[in-house]
MDAnalysis code that builds the backbone (N, CA, C; Angstrom):
import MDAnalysis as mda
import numpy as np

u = mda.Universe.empty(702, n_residues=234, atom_resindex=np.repeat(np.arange(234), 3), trajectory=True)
u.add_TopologyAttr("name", ["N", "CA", "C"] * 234)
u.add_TopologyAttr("resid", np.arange(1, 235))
u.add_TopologyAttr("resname", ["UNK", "UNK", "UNK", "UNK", "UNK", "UNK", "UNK", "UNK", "UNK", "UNK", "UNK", "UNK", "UNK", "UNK", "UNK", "UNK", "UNK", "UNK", "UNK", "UNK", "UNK", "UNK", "UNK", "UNK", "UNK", "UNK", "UNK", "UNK", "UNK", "UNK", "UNK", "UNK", "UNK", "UNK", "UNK", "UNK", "UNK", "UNK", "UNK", "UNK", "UNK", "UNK", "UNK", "UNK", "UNK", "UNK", "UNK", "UNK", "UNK", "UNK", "UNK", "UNK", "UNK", "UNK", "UNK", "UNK", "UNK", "UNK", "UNK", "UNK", "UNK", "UNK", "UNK", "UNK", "UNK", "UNK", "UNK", "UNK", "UNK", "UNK", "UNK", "UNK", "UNK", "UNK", "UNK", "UNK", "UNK", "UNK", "UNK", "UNK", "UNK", "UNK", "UNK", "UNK", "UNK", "UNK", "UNK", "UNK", "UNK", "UNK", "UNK", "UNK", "UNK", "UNK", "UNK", "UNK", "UNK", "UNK", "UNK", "UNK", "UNK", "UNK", "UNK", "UNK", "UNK", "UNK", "UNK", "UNK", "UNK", "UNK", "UNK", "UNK", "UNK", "UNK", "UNK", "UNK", "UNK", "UNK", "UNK", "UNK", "UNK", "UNK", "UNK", "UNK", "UNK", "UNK", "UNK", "UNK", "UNK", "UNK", "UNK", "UNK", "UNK", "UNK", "UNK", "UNK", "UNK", "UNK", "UNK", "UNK", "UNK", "UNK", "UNK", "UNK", "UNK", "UNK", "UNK", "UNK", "UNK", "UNK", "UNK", "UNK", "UNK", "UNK", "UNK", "UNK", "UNK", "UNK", "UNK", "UNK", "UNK", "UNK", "UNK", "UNK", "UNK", "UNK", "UNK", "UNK", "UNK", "UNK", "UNK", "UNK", "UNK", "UNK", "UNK", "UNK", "UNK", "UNK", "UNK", "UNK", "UNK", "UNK", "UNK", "UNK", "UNK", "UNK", "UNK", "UNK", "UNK", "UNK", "UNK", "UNK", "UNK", "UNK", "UNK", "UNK", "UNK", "UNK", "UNK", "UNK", "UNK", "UNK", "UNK", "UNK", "UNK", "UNK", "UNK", "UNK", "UNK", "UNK", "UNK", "UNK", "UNK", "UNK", "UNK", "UNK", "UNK", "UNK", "UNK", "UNK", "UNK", "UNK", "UNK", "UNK", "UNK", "UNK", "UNK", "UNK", "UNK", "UNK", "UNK", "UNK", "UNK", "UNK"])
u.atoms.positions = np.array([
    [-15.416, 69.973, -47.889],
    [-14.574, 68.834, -48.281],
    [-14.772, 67.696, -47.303],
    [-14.964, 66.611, -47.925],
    [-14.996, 65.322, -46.892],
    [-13.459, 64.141, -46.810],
    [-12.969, 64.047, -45.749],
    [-12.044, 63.175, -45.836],
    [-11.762, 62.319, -44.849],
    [-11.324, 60.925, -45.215],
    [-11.270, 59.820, -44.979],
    [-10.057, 59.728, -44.547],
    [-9.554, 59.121, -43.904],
    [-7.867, 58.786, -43.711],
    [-7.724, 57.799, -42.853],
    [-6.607, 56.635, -43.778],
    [-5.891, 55.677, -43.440],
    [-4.389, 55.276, -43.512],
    [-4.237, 54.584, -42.524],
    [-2.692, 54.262, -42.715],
    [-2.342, 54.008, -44.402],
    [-1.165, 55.247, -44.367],
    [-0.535, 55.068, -45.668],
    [1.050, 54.005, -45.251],
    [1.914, 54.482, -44.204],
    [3.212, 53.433, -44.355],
    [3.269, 53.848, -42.786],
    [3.671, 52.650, -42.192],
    [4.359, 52.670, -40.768],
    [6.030, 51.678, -41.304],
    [6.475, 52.377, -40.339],
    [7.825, 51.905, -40.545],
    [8.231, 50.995, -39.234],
    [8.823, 49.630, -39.278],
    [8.538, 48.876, -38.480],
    [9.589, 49.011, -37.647],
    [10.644, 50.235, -37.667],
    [11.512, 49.870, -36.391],
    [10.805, 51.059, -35.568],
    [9.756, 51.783, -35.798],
    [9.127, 53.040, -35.474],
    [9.764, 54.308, -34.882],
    [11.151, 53.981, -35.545],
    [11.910, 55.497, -35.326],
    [12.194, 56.669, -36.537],
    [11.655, 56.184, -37.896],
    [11.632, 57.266, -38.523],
    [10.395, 58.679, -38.506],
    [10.408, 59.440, -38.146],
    [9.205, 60.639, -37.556],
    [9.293, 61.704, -38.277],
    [8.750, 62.245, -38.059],
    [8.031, 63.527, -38.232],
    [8.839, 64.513, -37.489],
    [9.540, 65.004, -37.922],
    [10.763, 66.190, -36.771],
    [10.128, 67.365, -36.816],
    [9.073, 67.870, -37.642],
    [8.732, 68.836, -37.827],
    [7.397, 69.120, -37.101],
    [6.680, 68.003, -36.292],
    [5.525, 68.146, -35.891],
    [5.504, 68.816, -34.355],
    [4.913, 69.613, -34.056],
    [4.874, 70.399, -32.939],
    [4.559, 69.661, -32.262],
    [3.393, 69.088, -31.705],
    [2.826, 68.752, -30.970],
    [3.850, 66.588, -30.343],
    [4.053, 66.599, -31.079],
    [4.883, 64.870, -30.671],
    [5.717, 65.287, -30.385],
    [6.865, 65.788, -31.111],
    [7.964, 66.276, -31.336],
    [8.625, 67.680, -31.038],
    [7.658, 68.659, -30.594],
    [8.816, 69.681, -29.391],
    [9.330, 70.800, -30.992],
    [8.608, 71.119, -32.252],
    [9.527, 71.583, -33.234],
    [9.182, 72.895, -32.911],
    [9.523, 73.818, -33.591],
    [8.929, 75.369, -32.971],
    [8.979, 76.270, -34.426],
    [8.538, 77.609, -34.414],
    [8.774, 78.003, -35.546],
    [8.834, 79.616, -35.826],
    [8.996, 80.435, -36.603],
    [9.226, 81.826, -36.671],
    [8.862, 82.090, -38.224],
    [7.960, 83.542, -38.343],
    [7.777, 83.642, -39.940],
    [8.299, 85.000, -40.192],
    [8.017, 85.449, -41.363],
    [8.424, 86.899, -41.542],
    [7.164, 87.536, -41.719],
    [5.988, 86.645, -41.846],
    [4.809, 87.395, -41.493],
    [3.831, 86.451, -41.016],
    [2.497, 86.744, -40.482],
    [1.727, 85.868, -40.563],
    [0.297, 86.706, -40.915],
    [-0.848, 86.017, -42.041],
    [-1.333, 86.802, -42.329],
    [-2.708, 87.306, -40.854],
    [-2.581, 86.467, -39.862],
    [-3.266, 86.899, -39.060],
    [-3.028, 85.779, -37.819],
    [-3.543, 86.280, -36.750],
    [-2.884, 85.199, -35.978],
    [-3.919, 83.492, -36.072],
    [-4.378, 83.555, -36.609],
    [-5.563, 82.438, -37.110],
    [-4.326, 81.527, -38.548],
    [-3.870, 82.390, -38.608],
    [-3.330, 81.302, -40.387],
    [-1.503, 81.938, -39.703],
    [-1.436, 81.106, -38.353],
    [0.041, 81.185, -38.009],
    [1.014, 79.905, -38.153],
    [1.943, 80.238, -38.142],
    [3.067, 79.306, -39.007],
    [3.507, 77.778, -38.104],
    [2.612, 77.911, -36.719],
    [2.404, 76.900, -35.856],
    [1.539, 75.974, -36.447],
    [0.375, 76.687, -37.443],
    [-0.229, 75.614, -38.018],
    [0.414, 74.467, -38.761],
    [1.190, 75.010, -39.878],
    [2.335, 74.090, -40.567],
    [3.331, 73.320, -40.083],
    [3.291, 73.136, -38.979],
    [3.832, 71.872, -38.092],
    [3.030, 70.889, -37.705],
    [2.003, 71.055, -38.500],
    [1.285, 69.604, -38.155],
    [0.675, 69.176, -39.351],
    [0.341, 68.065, -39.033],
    [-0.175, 67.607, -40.414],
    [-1.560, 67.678, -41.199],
    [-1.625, 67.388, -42.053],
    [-3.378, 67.964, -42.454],
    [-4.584, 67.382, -41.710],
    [-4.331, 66.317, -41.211],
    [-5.493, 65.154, -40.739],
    [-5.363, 65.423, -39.084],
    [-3.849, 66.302, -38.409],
    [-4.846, 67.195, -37.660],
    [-5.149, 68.409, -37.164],
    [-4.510, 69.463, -38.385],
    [-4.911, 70.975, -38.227],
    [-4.994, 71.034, -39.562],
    [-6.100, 71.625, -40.484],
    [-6.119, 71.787, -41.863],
    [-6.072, 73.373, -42.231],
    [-5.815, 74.521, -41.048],
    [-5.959, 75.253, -41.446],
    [-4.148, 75.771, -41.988],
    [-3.214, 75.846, -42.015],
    [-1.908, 75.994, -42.360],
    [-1.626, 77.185, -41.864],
    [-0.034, 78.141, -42.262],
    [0.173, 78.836, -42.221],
    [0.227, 80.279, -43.844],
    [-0.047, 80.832, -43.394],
    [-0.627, 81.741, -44.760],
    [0.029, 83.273, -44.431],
    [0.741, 83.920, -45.306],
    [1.858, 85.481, -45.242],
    [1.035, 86.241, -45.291],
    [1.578, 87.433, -44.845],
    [0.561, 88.286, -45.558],
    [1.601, 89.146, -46.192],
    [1.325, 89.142, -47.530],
    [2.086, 89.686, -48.680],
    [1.264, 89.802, -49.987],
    [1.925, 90.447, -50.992],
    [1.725, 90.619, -52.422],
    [2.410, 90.470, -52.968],
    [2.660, 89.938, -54.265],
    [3.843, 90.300, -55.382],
    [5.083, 90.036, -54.893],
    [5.856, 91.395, -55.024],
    [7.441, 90.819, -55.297],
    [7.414, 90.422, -53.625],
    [6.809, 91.775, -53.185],
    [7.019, 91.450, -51.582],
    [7.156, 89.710, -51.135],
    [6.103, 88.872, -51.964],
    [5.779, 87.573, -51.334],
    [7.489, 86.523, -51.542],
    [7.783, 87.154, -52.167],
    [9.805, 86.713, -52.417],
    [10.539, 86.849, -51.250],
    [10.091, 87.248, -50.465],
    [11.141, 87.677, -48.815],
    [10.100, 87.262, -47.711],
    [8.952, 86.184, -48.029],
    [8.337, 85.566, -46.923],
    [9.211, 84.795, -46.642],
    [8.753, 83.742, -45.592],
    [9.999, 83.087, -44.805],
    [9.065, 82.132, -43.579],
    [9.723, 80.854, -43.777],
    [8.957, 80.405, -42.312],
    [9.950, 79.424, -42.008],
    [10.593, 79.094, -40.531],
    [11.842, 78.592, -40.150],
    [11.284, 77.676, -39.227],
    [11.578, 76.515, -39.200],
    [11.396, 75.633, -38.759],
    [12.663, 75.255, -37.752],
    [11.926, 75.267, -36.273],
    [13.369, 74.583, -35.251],
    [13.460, 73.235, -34.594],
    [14.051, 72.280, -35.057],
    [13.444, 71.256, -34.293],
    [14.468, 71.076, -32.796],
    [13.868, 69.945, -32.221],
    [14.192, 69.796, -30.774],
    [15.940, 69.474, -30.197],
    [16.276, 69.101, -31.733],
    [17.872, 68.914, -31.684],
    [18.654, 68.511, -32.426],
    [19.805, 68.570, -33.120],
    [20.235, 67.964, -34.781],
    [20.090, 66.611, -34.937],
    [19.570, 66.693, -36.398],
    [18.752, 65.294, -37.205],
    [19.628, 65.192, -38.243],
    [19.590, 64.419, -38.511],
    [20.511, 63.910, -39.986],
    [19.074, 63.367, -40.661],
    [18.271, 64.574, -41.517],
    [17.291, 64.551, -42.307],
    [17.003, 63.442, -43.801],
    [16.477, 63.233, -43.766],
    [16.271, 62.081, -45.095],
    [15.450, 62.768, -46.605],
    [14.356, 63.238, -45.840],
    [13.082, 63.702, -46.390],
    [12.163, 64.457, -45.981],
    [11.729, 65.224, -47.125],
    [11.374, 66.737, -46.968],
    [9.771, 66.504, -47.565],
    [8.316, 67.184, -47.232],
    [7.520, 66.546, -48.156],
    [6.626, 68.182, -47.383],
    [6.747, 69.400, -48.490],
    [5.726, 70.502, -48.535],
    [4.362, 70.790, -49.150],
    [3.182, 70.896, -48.268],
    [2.039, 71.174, -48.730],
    [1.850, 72.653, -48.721],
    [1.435, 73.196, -49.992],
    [0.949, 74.401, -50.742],
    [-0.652, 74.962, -49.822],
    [-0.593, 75.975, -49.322],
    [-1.735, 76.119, -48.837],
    [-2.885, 75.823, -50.096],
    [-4.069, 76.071, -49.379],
    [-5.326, 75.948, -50.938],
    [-5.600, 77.419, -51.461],
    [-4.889, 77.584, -52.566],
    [-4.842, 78.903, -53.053],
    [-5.297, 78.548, -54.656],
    [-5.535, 79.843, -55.222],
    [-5.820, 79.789, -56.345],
    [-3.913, 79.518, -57.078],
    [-4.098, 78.924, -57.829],
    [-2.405, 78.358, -58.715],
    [-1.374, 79.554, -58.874],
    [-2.033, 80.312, -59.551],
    [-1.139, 81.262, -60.020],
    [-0.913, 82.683, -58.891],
    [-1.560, 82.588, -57.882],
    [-0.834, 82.995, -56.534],
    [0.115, 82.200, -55.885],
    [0.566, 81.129, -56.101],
    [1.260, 80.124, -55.400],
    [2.832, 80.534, -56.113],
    [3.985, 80.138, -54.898],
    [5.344, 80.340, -55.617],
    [5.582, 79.068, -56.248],
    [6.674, 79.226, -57.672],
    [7.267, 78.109, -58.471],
    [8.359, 77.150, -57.552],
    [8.821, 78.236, -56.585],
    [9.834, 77.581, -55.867],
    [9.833, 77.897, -54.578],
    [10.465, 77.415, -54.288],
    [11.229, 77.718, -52.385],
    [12.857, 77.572, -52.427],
    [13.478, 78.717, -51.815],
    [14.713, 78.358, -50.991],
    [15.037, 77.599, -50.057],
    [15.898, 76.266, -49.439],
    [15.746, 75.978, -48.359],
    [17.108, 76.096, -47.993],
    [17.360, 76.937, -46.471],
    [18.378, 77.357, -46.218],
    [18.794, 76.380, -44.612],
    [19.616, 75.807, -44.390],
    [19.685, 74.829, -43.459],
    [20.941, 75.578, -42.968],
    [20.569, 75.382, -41.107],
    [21.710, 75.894, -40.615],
    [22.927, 75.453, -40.333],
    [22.802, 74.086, -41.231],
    [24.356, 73.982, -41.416],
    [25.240, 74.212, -42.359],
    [24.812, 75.420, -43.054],
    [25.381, 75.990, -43.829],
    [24.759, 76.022, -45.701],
    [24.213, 74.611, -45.352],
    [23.667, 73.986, -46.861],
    [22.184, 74.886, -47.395],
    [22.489, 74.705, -49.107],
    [20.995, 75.186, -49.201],
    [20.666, 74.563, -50.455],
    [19.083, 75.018, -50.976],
    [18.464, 73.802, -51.595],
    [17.431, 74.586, -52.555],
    [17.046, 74.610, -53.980],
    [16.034, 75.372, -54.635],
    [15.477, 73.883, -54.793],
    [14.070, 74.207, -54.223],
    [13.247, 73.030, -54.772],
    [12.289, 73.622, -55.472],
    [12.045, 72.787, -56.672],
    [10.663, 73.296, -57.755],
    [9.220, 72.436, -56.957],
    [8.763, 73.544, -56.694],
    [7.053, 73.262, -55.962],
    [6.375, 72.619, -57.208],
    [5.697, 71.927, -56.737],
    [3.613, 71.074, -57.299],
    [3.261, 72.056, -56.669],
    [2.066, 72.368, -57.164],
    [1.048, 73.124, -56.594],
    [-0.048, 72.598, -55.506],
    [0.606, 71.673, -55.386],
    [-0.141, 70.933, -54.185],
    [1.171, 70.054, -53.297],
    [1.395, 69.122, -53.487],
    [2.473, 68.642, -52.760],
    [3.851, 68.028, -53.152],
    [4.903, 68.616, -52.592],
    [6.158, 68.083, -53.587],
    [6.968, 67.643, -52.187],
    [7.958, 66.652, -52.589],
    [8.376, 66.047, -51.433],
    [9.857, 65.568, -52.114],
    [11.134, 66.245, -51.602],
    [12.656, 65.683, -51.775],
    [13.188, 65.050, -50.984],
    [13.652, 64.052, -51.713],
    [14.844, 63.290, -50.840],
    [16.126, 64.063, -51.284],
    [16.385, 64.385, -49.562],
    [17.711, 64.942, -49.341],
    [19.304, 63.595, -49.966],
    [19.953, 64.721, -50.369],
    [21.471, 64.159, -50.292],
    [21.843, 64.098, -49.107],
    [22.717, 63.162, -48.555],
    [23.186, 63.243, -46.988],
    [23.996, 64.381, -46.995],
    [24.989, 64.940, -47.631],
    [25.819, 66.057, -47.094],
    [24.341, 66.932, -46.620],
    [23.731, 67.362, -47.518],
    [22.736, 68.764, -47.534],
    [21.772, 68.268, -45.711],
    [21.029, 67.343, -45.756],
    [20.653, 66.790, -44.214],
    [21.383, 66.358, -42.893],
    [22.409, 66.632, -43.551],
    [23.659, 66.185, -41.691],
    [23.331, 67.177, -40.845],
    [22.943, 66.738, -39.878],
    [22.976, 67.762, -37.837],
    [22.706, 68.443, -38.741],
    [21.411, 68.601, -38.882],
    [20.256, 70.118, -39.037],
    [19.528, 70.116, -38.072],
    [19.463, 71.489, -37.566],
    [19.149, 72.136, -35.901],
    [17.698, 72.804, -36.501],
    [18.084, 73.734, -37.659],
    [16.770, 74.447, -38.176],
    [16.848, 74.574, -39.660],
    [15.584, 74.936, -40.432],
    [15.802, 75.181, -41.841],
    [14.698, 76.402, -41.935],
    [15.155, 77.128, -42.794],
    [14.287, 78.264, -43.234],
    [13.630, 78.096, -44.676],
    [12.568, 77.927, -44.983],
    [12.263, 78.706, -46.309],
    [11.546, 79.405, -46.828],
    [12.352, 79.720, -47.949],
    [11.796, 80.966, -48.574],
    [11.357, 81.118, -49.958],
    [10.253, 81.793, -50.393],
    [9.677, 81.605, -51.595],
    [10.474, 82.693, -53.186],
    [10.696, 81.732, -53.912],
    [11.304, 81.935, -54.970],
    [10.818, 83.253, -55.007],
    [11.696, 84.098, -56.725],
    [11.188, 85.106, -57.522],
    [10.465, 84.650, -58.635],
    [10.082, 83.725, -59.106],
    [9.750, 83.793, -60.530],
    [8.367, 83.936, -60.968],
    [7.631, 83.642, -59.938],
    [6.455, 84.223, -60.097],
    [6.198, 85.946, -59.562],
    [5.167, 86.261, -61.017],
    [5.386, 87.923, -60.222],
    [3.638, 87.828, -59.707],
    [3.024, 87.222, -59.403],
    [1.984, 87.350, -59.325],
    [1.347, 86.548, -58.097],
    [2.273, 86.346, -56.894],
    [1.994, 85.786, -55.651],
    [1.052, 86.800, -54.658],
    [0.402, 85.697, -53.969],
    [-0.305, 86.688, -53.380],
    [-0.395, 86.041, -51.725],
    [0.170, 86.255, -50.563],
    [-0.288, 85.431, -48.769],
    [-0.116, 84.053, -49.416],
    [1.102, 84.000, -49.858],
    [2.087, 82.401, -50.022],
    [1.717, 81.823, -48.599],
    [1.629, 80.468, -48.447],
    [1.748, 79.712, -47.091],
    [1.873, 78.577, -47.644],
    [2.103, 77.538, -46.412],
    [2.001, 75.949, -46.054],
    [0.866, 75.206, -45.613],
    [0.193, 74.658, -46.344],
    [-0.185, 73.909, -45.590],
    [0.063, 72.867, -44.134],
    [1.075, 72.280, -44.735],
    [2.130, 71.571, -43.337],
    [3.087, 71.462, -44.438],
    [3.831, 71.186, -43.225],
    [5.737, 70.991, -43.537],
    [5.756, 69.528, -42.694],
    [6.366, 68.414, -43.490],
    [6.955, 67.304, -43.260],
    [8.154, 66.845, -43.496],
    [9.101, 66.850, -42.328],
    [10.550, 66.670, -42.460],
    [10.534, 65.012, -41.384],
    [11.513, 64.311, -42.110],
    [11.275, 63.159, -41.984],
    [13.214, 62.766, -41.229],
    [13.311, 62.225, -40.631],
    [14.729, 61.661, -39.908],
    [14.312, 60.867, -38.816],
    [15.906, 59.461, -38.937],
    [15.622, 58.691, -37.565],
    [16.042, 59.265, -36.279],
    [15.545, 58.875, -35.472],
    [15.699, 59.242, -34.047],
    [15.859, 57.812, -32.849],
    [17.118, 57.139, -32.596],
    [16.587, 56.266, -32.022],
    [16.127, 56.182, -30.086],
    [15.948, 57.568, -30.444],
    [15.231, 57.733, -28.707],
    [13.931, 57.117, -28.772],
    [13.340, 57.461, -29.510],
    [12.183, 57.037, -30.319],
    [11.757, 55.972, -30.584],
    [10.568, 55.290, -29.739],
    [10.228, 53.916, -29.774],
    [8.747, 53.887, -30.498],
    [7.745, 54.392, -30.407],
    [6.588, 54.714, -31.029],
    [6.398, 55.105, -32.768],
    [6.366, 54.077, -33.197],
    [5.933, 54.529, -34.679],
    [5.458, 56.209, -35.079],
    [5.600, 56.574, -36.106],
    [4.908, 57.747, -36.699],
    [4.441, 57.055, -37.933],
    [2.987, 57.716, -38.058],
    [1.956, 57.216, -38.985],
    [2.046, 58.536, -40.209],
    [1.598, 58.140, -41.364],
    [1.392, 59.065, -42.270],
    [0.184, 58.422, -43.100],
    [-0.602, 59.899, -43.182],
    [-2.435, 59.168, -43.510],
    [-2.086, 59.759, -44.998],
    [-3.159, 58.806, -45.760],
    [-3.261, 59.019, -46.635],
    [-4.631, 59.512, -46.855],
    [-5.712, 60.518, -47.521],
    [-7.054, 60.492, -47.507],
    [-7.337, 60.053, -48.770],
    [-8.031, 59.058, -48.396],
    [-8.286, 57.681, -49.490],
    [-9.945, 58.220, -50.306],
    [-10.787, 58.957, -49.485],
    [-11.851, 59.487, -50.340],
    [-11.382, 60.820, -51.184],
    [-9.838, 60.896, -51.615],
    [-9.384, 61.803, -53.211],
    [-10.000, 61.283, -53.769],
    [-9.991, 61.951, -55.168],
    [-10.012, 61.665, -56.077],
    [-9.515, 61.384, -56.925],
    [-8.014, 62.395, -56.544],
    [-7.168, 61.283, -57.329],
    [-6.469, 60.107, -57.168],
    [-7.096, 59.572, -55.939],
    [-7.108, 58.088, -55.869],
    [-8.045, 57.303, -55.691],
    [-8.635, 57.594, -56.853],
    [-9.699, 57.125, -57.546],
    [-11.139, 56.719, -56.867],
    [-11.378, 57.488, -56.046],
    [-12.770, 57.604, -55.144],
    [-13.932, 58.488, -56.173],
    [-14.786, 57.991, -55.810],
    [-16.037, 58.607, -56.628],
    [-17.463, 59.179, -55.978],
    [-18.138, 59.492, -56.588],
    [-19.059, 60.422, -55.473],
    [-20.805, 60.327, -56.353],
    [-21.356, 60.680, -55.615],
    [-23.105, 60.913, -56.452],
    [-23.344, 62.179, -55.188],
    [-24.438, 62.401, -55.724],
    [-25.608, 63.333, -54.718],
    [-26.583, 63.684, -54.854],
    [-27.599, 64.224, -53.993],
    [-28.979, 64.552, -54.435],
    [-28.914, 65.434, -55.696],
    [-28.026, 66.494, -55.130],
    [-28.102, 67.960, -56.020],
    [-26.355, 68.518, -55.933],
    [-26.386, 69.427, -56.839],
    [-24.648, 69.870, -56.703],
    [-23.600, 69.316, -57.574],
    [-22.722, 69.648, -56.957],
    [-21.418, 68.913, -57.867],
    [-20.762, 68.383, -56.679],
    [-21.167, 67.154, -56.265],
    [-20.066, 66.387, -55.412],
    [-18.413, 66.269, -55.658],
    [-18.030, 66.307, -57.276],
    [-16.845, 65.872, -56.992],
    [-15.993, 67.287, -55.920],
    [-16.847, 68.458, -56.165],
    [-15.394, 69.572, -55.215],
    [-15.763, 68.951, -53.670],
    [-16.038, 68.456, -53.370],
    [-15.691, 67.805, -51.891],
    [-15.201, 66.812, -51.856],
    [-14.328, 66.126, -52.889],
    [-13.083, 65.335, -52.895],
    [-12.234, 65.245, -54.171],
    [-11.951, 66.621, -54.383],
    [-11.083, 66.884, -55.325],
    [-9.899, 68.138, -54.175],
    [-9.093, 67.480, -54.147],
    [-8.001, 67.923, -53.513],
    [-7.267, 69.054, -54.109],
    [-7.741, 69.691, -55.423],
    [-6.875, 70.467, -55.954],
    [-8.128, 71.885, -56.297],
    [-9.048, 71.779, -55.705],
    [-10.009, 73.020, -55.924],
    [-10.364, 73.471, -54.599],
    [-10.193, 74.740, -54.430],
    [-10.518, 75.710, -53.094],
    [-11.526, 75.656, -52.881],
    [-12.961, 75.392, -53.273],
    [-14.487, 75.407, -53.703],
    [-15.031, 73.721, -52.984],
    [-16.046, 73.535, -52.866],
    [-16.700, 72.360, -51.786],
    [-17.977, 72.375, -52.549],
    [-18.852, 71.390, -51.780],
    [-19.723, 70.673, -52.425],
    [-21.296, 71.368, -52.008],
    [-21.997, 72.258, -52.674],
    [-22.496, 73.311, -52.096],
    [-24.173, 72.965, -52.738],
    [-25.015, 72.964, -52.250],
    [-26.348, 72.466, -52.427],
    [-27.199, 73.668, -52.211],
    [-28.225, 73.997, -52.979],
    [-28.849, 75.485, -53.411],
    [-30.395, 74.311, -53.067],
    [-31.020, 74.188, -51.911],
    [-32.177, 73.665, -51.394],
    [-33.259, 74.211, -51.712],
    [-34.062, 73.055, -52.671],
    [-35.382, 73.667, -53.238],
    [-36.134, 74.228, -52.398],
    [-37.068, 75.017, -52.938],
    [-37.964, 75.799, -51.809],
    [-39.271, 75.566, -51.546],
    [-39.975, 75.167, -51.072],
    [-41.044, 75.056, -50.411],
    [-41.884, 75.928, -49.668],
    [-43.098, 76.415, -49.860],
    [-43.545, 77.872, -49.415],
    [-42.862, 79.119, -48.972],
    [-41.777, 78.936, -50.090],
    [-40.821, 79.728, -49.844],
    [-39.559, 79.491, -48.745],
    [-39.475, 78.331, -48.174],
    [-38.582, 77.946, -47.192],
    [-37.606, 76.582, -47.749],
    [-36.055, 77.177, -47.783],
    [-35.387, 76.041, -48.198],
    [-35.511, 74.536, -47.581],
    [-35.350, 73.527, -48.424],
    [-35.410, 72.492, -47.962],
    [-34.564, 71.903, -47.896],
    [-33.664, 71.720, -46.878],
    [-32.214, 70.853, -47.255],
    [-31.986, 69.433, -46.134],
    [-33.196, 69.044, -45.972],
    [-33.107, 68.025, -44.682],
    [-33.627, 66.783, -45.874],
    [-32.730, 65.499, -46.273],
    [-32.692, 64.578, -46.945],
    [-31.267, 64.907, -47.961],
    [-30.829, 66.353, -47.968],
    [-29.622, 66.289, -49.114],
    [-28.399, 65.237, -48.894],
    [-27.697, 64.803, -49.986],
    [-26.796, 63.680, -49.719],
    [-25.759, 63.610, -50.065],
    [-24.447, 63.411, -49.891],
    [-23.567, 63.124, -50.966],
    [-23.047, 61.350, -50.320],
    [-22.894, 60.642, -51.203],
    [-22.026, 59.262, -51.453],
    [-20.869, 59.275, -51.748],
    [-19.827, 58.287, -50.664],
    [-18.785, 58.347, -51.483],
    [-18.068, 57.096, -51.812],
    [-17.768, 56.580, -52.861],
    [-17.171, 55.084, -52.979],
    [-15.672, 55.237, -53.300],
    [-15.272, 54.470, -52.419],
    [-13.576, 54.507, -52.396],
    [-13.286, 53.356, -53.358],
    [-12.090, 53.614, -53.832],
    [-11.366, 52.725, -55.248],
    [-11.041, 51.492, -54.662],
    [-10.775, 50.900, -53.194],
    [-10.283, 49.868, -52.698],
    [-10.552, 49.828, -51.533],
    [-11.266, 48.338, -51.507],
    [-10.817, 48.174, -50.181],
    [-10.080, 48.636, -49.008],
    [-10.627, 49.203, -47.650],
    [-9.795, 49.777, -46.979],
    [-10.537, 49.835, -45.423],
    [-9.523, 49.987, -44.257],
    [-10.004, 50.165, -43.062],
    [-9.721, 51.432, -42.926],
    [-10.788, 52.530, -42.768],
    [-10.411, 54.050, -42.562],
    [-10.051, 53.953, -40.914],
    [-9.099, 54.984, -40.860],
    [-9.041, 54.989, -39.363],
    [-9.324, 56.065, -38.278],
    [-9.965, 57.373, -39.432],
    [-10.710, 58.325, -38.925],
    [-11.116, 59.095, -40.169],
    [-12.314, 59.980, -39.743],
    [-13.200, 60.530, -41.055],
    [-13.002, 62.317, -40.160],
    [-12.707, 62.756, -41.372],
    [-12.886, 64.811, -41.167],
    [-14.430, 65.287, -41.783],
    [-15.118, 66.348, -41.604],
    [-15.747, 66.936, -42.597],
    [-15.782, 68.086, -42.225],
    [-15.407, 69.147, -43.099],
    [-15.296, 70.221, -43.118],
    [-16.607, 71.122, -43.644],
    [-17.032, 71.567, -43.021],
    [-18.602, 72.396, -43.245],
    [-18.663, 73.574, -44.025],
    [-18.882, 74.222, -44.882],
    [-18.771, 75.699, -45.201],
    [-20.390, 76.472, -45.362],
])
């Protein structure tokens, strides 16, 4: 997968953040499993543009109904907004829902996208939240090592003088970026919703692959200043 990323929104008094990000922000976290210590639930405190690997259960089936990953942040927030990424799984391993259980007593069924769904909280349900847990629905019977990609919980802080940025990766496709290549199917290296990448089978030459000239192009839908590029190798 190849990705691009640019400022999507800065907020100009630069105290609305990221409460959930480990590394700025001090958040911490606990799961009910992890499927190995490589796909741990520390991953999902950060954001995709800069750990892409997430946190991932290790479970099956009904079992995957009593996963769990709890998020602690550094001290009570009066929360705004909630915005969960689906690890990259095949669909119908993924849960329909999540529980979100907040330790101030409040709780919350949100209906998942299979890629990213994001609620704005009611203020009662976000007042002085210390931690939130969640947990993956029943209604799917056919889950399989449920995870996060990242978890984005959003509240002001006015200790907080430094903006928080949120990237957008502008070479999607579904925002309307386009692709060519020598050979292959370019679009799975910027199609955000397929587990699969952009994979080139190098003609052979006295029997020896040739893959030095292979290419992929990518043209973005708009105008834009990227402000850093990923590529992920497989």
């Amino acid at each position: 997968m190849y990705s691009l990323y640019a400022t999507d929104l800065k907020f100009t008094d630069g105290k609305l953040i990221n409460i959930a990000n480990s590394k700025h922000h001090s958040a911490k976290c606990t799961a009910k499993s992890e499927y190995d210590n490589y796909w741990n639930c520390f991953n999902a405190l950060e954001p995709r543009w800069q750990n892409w690997k997430g946190w991932a259960s290790k479970c099956a089936f009904a079992d995957c109904a009593k996963q769990w990953i709890k998020i602690i942040f550094k001290k009570r927030y009066d929360i705004i907004d909630i915005c969960m990424n689906q690890r990259n799984h095949d669909n119908f391993k993924k849960p329909a829902t999540t529980n979100l259980y907040f330790d101030n007593g409040q709780e919350l069924i949100a209906i998942l996208n299979p890629h990213t769904t994001c609620i704005l909280l009611p203020e009662t349900i976000g007042k002085a939240v210390l931690a939130i847990r969640f947990q993956a629905g029943n209604e799917n019977p056919t889950m399989r090592n449920i995870g996060f990609n990242s978890i984005l919980v959003f509240a002001y802080d006015d200790e907080v003088v430094k903006d928080d940025l949120l990237y957008t990766n502008v070479a999607f496709h579904s925002l309307g970026a386009t692709c060519t290549s020598s050979l292959g199917i370019c679009l799975n290296a910027i199609n955000q919703h397929l587990i699969k990448g952009w994979v080139v089978t190098c003609p052979l030459v006295n029997g020896t692959g040739q893959c030095q000239g292979q290419y992929i192009n990518i043209t973005l839908a708009f105008p834009t200043k990227p402000e850093f590029g990923c590529l992920s190798v497989t």
